[in-house]
N, C-alpha and C positions, 0 to 999 in steps of 0.2 A: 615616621617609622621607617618606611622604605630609604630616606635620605639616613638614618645612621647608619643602617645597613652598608648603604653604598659607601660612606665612608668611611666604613671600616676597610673594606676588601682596597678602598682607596686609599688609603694609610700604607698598608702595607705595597702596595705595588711601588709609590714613591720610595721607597724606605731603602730599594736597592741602590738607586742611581739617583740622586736629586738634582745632578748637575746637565743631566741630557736631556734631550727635549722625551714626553710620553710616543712610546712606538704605538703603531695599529694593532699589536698582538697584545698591546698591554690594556689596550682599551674593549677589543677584543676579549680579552679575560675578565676584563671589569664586568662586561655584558653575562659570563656568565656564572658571576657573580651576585647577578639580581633573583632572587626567590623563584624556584620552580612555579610555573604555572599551571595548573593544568586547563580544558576546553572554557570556563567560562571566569578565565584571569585568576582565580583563587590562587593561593597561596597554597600546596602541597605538602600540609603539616598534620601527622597523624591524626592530633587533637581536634581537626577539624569534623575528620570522619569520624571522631567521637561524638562530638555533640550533634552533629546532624544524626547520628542512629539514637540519639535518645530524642532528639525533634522528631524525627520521622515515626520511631514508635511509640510515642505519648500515648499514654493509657486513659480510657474514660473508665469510669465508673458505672456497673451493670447495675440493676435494679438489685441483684444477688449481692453486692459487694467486693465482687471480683476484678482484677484487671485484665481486659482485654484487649490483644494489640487490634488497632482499628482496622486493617486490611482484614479482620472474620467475622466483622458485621457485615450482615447484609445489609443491603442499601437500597432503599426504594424510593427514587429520583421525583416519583405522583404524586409521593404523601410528604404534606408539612409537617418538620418535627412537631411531636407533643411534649416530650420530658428534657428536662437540665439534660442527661447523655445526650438523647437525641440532637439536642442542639451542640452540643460541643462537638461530636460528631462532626457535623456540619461547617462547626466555626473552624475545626482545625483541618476539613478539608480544603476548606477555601484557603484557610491562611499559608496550607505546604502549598496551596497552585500560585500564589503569592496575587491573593484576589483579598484583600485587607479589608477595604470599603463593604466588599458584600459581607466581609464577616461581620463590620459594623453594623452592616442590615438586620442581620440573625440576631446580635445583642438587643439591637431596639427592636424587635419584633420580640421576643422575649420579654422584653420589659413591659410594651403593650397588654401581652397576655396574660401578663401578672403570674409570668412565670420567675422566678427567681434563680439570677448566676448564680452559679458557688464557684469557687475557689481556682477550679480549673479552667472554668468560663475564664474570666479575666486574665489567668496567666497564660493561656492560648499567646491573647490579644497581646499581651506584655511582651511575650516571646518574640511574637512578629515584628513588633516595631522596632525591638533590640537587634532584630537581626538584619533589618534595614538601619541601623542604625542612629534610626531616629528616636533618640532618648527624651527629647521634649515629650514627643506621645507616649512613650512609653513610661514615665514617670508621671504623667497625667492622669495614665491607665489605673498606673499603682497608688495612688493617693484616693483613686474615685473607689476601687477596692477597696481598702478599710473603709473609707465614709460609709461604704456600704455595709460596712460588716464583715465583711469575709476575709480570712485570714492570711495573709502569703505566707506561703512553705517555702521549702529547699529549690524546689523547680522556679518557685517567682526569683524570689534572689540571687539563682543563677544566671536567670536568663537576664538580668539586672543587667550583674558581674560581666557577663560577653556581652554583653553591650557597650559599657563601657571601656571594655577591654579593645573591642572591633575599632574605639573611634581614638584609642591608645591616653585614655583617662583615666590614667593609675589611681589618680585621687579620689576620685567619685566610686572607684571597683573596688578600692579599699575599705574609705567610708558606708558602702553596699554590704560591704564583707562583716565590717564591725556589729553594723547595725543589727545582720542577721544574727549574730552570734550574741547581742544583745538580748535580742528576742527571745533567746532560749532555741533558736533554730539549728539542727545542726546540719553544717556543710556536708553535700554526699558524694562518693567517687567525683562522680560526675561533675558538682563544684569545684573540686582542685585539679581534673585532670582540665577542664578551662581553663583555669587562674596557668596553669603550667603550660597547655599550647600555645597562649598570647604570650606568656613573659619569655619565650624559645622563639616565636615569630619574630619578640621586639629584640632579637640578639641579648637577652637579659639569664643566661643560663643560674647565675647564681639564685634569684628572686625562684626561678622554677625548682632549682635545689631544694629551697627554703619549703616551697609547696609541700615536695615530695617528702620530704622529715614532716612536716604536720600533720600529713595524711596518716603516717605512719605512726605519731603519735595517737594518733585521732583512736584507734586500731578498724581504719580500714584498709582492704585487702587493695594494690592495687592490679588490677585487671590489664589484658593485655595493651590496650590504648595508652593508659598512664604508662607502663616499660617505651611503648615506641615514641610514646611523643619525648621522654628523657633523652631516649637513645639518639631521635634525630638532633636532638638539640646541643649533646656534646659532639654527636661526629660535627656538627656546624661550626665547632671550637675546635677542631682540629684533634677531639680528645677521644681519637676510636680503640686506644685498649681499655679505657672507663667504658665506652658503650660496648665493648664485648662481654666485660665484666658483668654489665647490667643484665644483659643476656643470658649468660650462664646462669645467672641467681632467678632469675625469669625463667627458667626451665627445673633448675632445684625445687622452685616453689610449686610445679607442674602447673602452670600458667602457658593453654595451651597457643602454639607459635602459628601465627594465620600471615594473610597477605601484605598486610600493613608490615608487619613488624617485617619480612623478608624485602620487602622493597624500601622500606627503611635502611635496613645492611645495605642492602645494594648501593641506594642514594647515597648512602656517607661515601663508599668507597670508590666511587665514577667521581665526585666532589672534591676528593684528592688523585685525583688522575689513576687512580690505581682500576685501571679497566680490566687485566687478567683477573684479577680477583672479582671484580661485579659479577663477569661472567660466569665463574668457577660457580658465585652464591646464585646465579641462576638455575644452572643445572642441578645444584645440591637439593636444591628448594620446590623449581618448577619444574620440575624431570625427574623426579625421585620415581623408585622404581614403583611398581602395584599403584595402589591407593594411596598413595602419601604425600603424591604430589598437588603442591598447593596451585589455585587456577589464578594466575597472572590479571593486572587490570592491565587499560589501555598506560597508565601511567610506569607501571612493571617495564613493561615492553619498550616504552621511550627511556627508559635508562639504560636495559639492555643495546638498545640500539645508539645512544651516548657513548655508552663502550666500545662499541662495537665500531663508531666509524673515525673515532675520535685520533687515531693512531695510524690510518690508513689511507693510503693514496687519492686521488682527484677522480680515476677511473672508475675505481670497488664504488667509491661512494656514489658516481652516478649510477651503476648498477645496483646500488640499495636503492635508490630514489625511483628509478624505473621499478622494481620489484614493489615499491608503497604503492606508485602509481595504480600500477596493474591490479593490487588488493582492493582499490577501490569500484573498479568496473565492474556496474554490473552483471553479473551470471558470468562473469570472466573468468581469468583463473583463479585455479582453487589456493586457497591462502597454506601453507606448509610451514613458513618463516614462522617464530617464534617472533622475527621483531614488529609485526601489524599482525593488527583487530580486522583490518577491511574497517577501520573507525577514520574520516580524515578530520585529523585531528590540528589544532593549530600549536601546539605542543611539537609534533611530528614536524610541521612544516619548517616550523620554526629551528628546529634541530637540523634540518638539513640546509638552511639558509644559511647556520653559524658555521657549517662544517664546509660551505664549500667559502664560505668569508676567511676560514684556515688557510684558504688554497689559494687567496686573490682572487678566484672567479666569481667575479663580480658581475659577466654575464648570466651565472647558473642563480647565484642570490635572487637576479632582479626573474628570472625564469620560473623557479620553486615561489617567489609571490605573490608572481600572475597565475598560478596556478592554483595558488590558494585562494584568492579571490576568484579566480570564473567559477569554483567549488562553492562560494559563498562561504568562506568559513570568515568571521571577525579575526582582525587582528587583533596583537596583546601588546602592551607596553612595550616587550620583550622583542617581539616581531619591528615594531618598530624602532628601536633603538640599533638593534642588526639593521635594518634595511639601509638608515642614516651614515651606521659607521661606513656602512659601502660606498655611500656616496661621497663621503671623505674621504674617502681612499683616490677618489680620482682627480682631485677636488671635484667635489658640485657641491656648494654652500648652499645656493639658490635652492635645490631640491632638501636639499637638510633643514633649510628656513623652511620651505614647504610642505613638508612631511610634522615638522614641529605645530606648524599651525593648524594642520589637519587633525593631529592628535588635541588641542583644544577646541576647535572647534568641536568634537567629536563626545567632549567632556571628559577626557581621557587625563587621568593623572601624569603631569609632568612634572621631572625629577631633575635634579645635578646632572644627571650622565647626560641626558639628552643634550642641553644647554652647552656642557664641554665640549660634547661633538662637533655639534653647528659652531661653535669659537677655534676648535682645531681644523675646521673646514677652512674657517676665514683667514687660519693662521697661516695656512699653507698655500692658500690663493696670494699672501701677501696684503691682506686685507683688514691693517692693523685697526681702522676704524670702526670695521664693523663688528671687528672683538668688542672692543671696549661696550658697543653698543647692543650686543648679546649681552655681554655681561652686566651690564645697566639692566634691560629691562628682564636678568633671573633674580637682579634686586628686587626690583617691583616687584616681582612675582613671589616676592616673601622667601624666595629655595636659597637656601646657604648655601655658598660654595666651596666644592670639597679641596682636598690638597690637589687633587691633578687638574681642576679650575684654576686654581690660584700656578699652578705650572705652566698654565699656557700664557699669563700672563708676565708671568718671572721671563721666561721663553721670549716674547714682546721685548722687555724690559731691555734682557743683554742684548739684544739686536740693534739698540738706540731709539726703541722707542719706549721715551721714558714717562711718555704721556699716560702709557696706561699705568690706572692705578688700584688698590683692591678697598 
């Protein structure tokens, strides 16, 4: 998923020059080309904070028949559930702490007591493993549900659907899709505004079109997350007077405008270098005069601050960096900046490692890392593919090799870019053998290689050495 991503953004940057070797601004761009992150590696896609607000508020069923969100039960940690709520309760507290096992305890202890799942019981359990992505259990789950009896709804077949959607198995989220509608089940907001934030993550805008017409056929209404997850997905195609469009009709329908959808604007418009205007949508949005203005996340503020240093000198931006720093001290000073929480964020750090990689300083990159580490914050992919490009800039291969294996060891997904790196390190040491032998073992490694792969080798080629081969 992440590889077509990259070579798309990689298609295009060849596209200008194919006869010159790839520069460090162009690999540089490529970097921030790869999917926003935010604190815990995710992907920065409306859709996600969709479904986690219907994860997060999952409703049990009161002895009344009512639904209530679980954070206004009380909760008495002494007493062993006694009833179907009470246990699910339970099961779905453990499963948001991502404590899975104990909720498998809660199930067979229920079952001991010859108390009987229903419907919600199970798809808890369904949900959790779809969102670890482990679809073995999770489909294991759902087959011991019927044997049992109990019926899957809309919430079972969604959480199916992002499942296999998370592990990018169109086939199987399709076949999920069918079967529900087989069923006589019908798909809810909530099922296609899914099926549309994966087909927008996989670069797939048209498939998310298609969603959106079905919903609409469906005649469901759609809600503010469905507009933002659209909207991110054409500014991502370069299509920002479609996502204005979509906005304006998103307001006609008085569908009302919250923080997603404003940090959406923003993100499409820092994504096309267009930083006056992110800025402009900050003030409009997060500055409104009285009560109107909407309260920023840590992720608002790292675009804002994308704009903000993206255009500006080697100096301004160490004095943003010193001004992060100081947010984070404790009882320090007081935070004033609209661009930090006082959150240290590896989003932040990371933005400012890219921004001074703008400037060549490549002393302040390796400075904002060790800082992020004595912080204790995890690297991201992201993090590390900036750190790499730095070290190619000097050449240091050895450390690009280094940093690559770190990130496996680590269990850390490695991608094309990374691989290119470490091959344009080698290529600039002169070190035509150990091209070839990077790029041998990103074969092994199963990763295609994109067109600005296949250019370091072209790159090889005219130079006389005709040995390397793709």
């Amino acid at each position: 998923m992440a590889d077509r991503r990259m070579y798309t953004a990689q298609a295009a940057l060849c596209s200008e020059d194919k006869s010159r070797d790839v520069t460090e601004q162009q690999m540089l761009s490529l970097i921030d080309t790869i999917q926003p992150k935010d604190e815990n590696d995710n992907s920065i896609v409306p859709g996600e904070k969709c479904a986690e607000k219907w994860r997060m508020c999952y409703r049990d069923r009161t002895s009344h028949g009512f639904y209530v969100p679980l954070h206004l039960h009380n909760k008495n940690k002494k007493r062993k559930p006694g009833t179907v709520e009470e246990y699910n309760r339970a099961i779905l507290f453990t499963t948001m702490n991502n404590q899975i096992n104990k909720a498998i305890k809660y199930f067979r202890e229920m079952e001991q007591r010859l108390i009987k799942p229903d419907n919600y019981t199970y798809t808890i359990i369904i949900n959790a493993y779809s969102k670890q992505s482990d679809m073995v259990r999770a489909i294991k789950w759902f087959k011991r549900m019927k044997t049992n009896g109990s019926e899957p709804d809309a919430y079972t077949y969604t959480s199916l659907i992002d499942g296999y959607m998370r592990i990018a198995d169109i086939d199987k989220a399709e076949s999920v899709f069918r079967s529900m509608m087989m069923n006589n089940v019908h798909p809810t907001l909530v099922t296609y505004n899914i099926l549309m934030h994966h087909s927008v993550t996989q670069l797939d805008i048209k498939t998310a079109m298609s969603f959106w017409e079905n919903l609409l056929q469906a005649g469901l209404k759609p809600d503010v997350y469905t507009f933002a997850i659209l909207m991110h997905g054409l500014g991502e195609e370069g299509r920002v007077d479609e996502a204005w469009r979509l906005y304006n009709t998103m307001k006609e329908e008085n569908v009302d405008i919250n923080t997603h959808i404003a940090t959406t604007l923003m993100g499409m418009h820092v994504k096309h270098r267009d930083n006056e205007h992110t800025i402009q949508l900050y003030r409009q949005f997060f500055e409104a005069p009285g009560n109107k203005a909407l309260v920023p996340t840590s992720h608002t503020r790292n675009i804002l601050l994308n704009a903000v240093i993206s255009n500006t000198d080697e100096d301004k931006i160490e004095k943003y960096y010193e001004q992060f720093k100081d947010s984070l001290l404790p009882h320090g000073k007081a935070i004033t900046s609209p661009l930090f929480s006082g959150q240290s964020s590896v989003y932040t750090y990371t933005l400012f490692m890219r921004a001074f990689l703008r400037h060549n300083s490549i002393s302040m990159v390796s400075q904002v890392y060790q800082d992020m580490i004595a912080r204790q914050v995890k690297p991201t992919v992201v993090t590390y593919a900036v750190l790499m490009l730095a070290h190619s800039f000097v050449p240091d291969p050895y450390s690009c090799v280094h940093i690559l294996n770190e990130m496996k060891h680590a269990k850390l997904e490695v991608n094309a870019v990374l691989y290119t790196i470490v091959m344009r390190a080698w290529a600039k040491l002169g070190r035509w053998d150990q091209v070839q032998e990077t790029y041998e073992t990103m074969k092994g490694d199963n990763i295609q290689p994109t067109k600005l792969t296949l250019e370091v080798l072209r790159w090889g080629r005219n130079r006389g050495h005709t040995y390397l081969v793709q």
